[in-house]
C-alpha positions in Angstrom: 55.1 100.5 221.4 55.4 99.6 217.7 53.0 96.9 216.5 55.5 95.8 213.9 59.6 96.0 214.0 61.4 94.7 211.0 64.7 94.2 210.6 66.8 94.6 207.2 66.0 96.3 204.2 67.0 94.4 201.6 64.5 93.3 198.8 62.4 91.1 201.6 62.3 93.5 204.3 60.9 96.5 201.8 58.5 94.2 200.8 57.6 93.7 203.9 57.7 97.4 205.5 55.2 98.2 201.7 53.1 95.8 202.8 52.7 96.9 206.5 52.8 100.2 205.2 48.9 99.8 203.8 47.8 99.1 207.5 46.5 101.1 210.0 49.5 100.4 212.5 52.8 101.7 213.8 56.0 99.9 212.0 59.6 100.2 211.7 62.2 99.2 209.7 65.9 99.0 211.3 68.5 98.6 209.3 72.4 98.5 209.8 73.9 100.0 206.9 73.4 104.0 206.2 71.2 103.1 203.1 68.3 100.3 201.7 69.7 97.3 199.7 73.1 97.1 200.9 73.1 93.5 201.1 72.3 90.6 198.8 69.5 92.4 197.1 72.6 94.9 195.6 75.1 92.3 194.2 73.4 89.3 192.6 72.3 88.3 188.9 69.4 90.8 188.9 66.9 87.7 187.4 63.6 87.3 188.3 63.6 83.5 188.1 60.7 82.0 186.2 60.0 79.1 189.2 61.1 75.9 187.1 64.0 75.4 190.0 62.2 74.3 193.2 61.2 71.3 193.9 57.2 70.7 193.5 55.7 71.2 197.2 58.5 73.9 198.6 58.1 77.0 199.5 60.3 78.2 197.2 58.1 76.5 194.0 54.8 78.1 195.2 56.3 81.7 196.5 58.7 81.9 193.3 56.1 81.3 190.7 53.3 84.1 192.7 56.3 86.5 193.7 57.9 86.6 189.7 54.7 88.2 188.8 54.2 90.3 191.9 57.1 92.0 191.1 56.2 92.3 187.4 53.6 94.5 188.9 55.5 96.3 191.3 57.9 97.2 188.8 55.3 98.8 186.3 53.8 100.7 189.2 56.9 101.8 190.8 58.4 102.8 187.6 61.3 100.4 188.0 63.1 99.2 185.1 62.1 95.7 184.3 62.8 93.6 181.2 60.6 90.2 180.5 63.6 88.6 178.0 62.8 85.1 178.9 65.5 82.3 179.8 67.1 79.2 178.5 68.9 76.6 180.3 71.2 74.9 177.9 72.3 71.3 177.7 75.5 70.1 176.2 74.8 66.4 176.8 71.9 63.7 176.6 72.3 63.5 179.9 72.0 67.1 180.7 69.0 67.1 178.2 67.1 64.6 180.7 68.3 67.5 183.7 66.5 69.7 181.3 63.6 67.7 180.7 63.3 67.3 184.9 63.1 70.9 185.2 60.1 71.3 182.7 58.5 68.9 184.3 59.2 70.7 187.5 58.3 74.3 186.0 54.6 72.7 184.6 54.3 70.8 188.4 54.4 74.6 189.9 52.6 76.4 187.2 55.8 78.3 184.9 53.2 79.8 181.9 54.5 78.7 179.0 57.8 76.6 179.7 58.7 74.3 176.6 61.6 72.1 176.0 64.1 72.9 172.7 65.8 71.9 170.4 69.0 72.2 169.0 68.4 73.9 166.4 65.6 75.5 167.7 68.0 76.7 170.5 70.7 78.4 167.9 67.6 80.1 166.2 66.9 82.1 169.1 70.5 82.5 170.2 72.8 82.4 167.1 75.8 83.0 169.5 75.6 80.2 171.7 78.0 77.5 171.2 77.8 74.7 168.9 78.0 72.3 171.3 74.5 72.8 173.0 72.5 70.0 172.3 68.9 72.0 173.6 67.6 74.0 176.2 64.8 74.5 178.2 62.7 77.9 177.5 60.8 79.9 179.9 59.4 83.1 178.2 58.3 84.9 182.1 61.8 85.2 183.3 63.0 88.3 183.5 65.5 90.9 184.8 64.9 93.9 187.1 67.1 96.4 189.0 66.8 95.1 191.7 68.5 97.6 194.4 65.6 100.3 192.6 63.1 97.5 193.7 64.2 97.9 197.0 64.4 101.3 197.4 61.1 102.6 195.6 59.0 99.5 197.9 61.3 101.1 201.4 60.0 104.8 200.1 56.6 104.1 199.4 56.5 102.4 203.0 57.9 105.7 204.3 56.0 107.9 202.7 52.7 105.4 203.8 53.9 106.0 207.4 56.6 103.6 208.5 59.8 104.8 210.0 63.1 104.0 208.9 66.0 103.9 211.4 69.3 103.2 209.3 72.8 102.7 211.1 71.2 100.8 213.7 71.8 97.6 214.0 70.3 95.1 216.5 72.0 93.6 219.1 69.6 91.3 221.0 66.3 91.0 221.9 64.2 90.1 224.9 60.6 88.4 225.4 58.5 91.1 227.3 54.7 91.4 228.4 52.9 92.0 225.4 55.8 92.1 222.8 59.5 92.0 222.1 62.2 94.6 223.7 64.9 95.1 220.9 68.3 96.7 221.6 70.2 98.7 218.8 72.4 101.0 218.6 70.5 103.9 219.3 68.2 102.5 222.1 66.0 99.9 222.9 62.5 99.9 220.8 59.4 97.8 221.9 56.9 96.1 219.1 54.3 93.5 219.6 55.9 91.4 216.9 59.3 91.4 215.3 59.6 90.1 211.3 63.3 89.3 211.4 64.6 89.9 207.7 68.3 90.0 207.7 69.6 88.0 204.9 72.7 86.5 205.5 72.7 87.4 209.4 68.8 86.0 209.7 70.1 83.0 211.5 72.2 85.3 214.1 68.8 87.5 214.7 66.9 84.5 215.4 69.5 83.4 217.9 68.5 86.2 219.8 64.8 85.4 220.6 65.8 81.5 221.3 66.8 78.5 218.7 67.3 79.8 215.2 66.8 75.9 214.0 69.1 77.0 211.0 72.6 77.6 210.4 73.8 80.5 207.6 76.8 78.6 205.4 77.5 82.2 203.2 78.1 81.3 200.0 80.1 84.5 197.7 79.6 84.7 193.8 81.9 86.6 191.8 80.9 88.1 188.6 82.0 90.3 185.3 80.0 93.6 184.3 81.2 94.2 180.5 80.4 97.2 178.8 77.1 97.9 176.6 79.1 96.9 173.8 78.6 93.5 174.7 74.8 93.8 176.1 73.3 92.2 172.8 75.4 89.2 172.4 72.5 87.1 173.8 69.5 88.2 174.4 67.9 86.3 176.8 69.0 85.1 180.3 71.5 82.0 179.4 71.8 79.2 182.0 73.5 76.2 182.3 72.1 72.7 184.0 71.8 73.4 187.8 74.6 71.8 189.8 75.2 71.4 193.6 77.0 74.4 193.9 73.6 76.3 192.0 72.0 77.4 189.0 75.5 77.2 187.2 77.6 80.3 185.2 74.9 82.6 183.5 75.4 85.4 180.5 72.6 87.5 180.8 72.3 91.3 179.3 71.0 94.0 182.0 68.2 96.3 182.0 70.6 99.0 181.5 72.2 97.0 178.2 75.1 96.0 179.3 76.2 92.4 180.1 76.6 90.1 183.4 78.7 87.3 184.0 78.8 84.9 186.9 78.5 83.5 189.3 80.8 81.3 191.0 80.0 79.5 194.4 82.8 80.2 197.2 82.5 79.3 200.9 82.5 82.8 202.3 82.7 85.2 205.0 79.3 86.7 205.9 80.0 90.1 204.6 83.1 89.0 202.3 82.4 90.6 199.1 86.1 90.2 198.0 87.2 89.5 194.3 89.6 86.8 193.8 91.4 86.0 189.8 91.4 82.6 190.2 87.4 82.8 191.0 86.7 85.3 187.9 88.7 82.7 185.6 86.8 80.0 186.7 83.8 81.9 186.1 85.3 82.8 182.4 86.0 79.4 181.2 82.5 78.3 182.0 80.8 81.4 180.7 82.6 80.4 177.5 81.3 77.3 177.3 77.5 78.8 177.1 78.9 81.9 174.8 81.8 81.8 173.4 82.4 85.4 172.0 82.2 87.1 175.2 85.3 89.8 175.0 85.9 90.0 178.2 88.4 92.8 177.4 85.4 94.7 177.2 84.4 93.9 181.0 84.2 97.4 183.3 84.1 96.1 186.9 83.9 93.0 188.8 82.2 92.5 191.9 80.7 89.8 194.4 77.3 89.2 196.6 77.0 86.7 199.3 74.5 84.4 199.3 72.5 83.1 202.5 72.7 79.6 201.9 71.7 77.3 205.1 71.8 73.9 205.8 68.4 73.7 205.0 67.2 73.4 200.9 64.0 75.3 201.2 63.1 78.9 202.7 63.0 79.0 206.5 59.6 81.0 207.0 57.8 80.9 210.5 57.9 81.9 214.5 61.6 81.4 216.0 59.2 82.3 218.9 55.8 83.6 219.6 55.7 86.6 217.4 59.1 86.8 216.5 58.9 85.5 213.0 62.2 84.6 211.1 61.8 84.8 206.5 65.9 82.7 207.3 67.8 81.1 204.0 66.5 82.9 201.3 68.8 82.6 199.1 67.9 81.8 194.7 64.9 82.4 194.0 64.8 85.1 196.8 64.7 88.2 195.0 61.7 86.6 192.4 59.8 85.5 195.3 60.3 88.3 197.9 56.5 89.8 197.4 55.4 86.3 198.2 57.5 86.1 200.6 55.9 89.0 202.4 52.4 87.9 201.9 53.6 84.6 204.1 55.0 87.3 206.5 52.0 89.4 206.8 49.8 86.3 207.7 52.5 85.1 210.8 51.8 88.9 211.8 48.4 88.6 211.8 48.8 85.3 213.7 50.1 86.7 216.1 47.8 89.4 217.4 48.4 92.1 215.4 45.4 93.6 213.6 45.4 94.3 210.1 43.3 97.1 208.7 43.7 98.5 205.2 44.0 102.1 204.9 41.3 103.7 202.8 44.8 105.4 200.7 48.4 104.8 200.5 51.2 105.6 198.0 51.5 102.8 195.4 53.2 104.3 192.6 56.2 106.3 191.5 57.5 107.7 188.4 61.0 108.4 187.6 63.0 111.3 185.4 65.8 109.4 182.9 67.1 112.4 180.9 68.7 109.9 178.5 65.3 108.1 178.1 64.0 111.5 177.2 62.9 112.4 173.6 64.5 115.8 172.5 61.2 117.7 172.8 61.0 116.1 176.7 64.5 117.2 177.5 64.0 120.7 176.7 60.3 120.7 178.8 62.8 119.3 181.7 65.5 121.8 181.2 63.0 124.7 181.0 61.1 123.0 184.5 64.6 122.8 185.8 67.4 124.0 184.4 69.8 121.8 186.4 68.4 119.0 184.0 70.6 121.0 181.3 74.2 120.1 182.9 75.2 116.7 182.1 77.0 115.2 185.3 77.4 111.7 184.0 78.7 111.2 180.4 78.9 107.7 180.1 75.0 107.3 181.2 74.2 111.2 180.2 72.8 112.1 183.7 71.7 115.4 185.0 72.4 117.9 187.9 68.9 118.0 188.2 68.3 114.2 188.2 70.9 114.1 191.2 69.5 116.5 193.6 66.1 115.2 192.7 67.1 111.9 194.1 69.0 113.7 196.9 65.9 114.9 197.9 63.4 111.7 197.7 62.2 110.2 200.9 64.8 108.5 201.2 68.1 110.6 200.2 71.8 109.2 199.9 74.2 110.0 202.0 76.6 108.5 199.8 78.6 108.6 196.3 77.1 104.8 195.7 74.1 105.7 197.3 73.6 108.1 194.3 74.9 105.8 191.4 72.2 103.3 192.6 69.5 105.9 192.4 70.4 107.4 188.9 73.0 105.2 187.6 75.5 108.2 187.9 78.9 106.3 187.9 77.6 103.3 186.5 78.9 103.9 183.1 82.4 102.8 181.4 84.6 104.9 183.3 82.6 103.9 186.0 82.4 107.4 188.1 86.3 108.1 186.9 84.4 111.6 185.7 81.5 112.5 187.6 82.3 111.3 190.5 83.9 114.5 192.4 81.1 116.3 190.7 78.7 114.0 192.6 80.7 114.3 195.5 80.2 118.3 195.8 76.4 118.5 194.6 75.8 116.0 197.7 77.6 118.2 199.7 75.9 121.0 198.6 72.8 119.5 198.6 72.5 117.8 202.4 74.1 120.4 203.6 77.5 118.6 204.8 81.4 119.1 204.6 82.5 117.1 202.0 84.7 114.6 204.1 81.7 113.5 205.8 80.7 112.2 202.2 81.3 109.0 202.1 82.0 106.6 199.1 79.4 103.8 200.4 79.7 101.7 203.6 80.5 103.5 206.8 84.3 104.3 207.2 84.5 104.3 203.3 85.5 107.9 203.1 86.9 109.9 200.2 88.5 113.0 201.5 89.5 113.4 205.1 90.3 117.1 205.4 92.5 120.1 204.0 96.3 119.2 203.5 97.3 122.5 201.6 95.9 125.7 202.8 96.7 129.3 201.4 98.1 130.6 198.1 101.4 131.4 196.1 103.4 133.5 198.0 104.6 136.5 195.9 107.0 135.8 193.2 106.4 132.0 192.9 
């Protein structure tokens, strides 16, 4: 019997898995996609929210403020990329300046560091392309932005390599109360823990179901967005808000770790997994991201994309027992991905709660570096080409990415089976052309390297294939 079973691996369910991972117990994570972070955690604004948002006295004030520096931390020791660029909420009316005021108040109430109101000018000083119009801002110098997907996957390797399994493509399908523990049925058999941590995003509400009244309802909630080109990643350089509405944290402009720039969201009543695109959505989000910045080229922009958010009909975090030791971490929506580490500190102490010991291991893995050829100074490149000279063939142009950097990721403790499941590792196909070159490249070296035909490669999800089989066979008959 497992003492802990977790289900999802997004960013909270990692954190969660790391965290059991330093215990001497038997855990697993079970996960319904064929890779970590397929969720939420891989399609959002990639901000780690400074905690000016929540209402004093939520769980979302006090785990947002304590989880934004967590994953500071975690970032440095995992090796994840991680920029501290600070955020401004703009105002383009006295009586958005009095939202703005509110939300310093709020961000001193739960503890923001440093969180100061603007002025105009003061504003424009800091952001010279900002409109005209923007009467102040609110500043708050911890907010950051993170690759988040990276998060995810270095927290769900370290677990792994610290002892917890990982069963991908199986999803759950109920669960039963049994002496002792929980019975869970997946799609590869039934599993027994002592206690279940139920952390399944957007589906959290349908797991609890299963052990008796979720006491929540999911009401999915998709945001569309632009990804523009590194040409346009220093147009502002910090994360640019506007005044919170009822829909959420409004249109942001925000540059990425990797330099280019994001636009978005909207707020759409969705589907659960409906990660669609729609024009009228992204022209909604254009016309307000103007508003905030109004030189944005968006001819410039190189793919759009959407991430559904687990919005509930509850305004805080759902965090506690849907039944004795089946513990549900239900709505977490914005600030979610900031306060995930705290999250999982909540978590660890219902686990405790209910009967499972928790003893530290004397030694686990805690850290992780990473090989970025294009990070590399030319003296380091030709150390990594003469350690491996697959780090000498560039795969990727647009992000310069190796052969070698590839396969080493193919071969981590956690590998991708996939074509996405590589560009999230080592950004190959992340670029302008976005995987227009590289990616049949990619597509044989992850045959080659998992030892696969290549139409069981797949582009990402399940079913997503590329290739399905030969449709010429043979050569030019003589004379042709």
């Amino acid at each position: 019997m497992l003492d802990v079973a977790v289900i999802g691996c997004g960013i909270v369910g990692a954190n969660v898995a790391y965290l059991l991972s330093q215990h001497k117990l038997r855990a697993a994570v079970f996960e319904k996609e064929n890779d970590v972070s397929m969720g939420t955690t891989r399609a959002n604004s990639a901000i780690v929210h400074a905690g000016y948002d929540p209402e004093p006295g939520t769980a979302m004030a006090r785990l947002n403020v304590r989880g934004s520096a967590l994953t500071k931390e975690q970032c440095a020791a995992f090796d994840v990329k991680y920029r501290q660029i600070g955020s401004l909420v703009l105002a383009f009316s006295d009586e958005e300046m009095a939202t703005v005021r509110r939300l310093y108040e709020n961000g001193v109430a739960n503890g923001v560091p440093g969180v100061r109101v603007l002025t105009r000018e003061e504003t424009l000083a800091m952001e010279p392309n900002l409109s005209d119009a923007v009467c102040g801002a609110l500043y708050a110098p911890s907010a950051a932005i993170v690759e988040p997907w990276d998060l995810a996957l270095a927290l769900a390797e370290a677990a792994v390599e610290n002892g917890v399994e990982l069963h991908l493509e199986t999803a759950v399908t109920g669960a039963e109360k049994i002496s002792g523990g929980w019975r869970l049925h997946t799609a590869k058999g039934d599993f027994e823990a002592r206690a279940v941590v139920n952390a399944a995003g957007v589906e959290a509400d349908l797991v609890a179901a299963m052990a008796g009244e979720p006491g929540f309802t999911t009401i999915p909630s998709r945001g569309e967005y632009y990804l523009l080109d590194k040409s346009q990643g220093y147009v502002v350089n910090h994360v640019v808000f506007q005044c919170p509405n009822r829909d959420g944290k409004g249109v942001l402009v925000s540059p990425t770790v990797h330099y280019n720039l994001i636009v978005g969201p909207n707020a759409e009543p969705s589907g659960r997994e409906d990660v669609s695109t729609q024009a009228d959505a992204l022209a909604f989000v254009r016309e307000k991201a103007v508003k905030s910045v109004p030189g944005v080229n968006f001819r410039e922009n190189i793919r759009n994309f959407a991430g559904v958010r687990a919005n509930t009909d509850q305004s805080d975090f759902i965090i506690g027992e849907t039944a004795p030791g089946f513990i549900t971490l239900g709505g977490i929506k914005s600030p979610g991905l900031s306060s995930a580490p705290a999250i999982a500190e909540d978590a660890l102490a219902l686990v405790a709660g209910a009967g499972v010991t928790l003893e530290k291991k004397e030694s686990f893995v805690h850290t992780r570096t990473k090989k970025r050829f294009n990070e590399m100074t030319p003296q380091q490149k030709a150390e990594a080409i003469r350690e491996n000279p697959l780090y000498g063939r560039v795969i990727c142009r647009c992000e310069t990415v190796t052969e070698g950097e590839i396969v080493d990721a193919l071969h981590r403790p956690i590998p991708p089976r996939t074509i996405d499941g590589v560009k999230r590792r080592c950004t190959a196909g992340m670029g302008r052309c976005q995987g227009g070159f590289c990616g049949p490249r990619v597509h044989e070296i992850i045959a080659r390297e998992l030892g696969i035909p290549q139409q069981d490669v797949l582009k990402d999800r399940a079913g997503s294939y590329i290739i399905t089989g030969t449709t010429k066979e043979g050569g030019l008959h003589h004379g042709e």
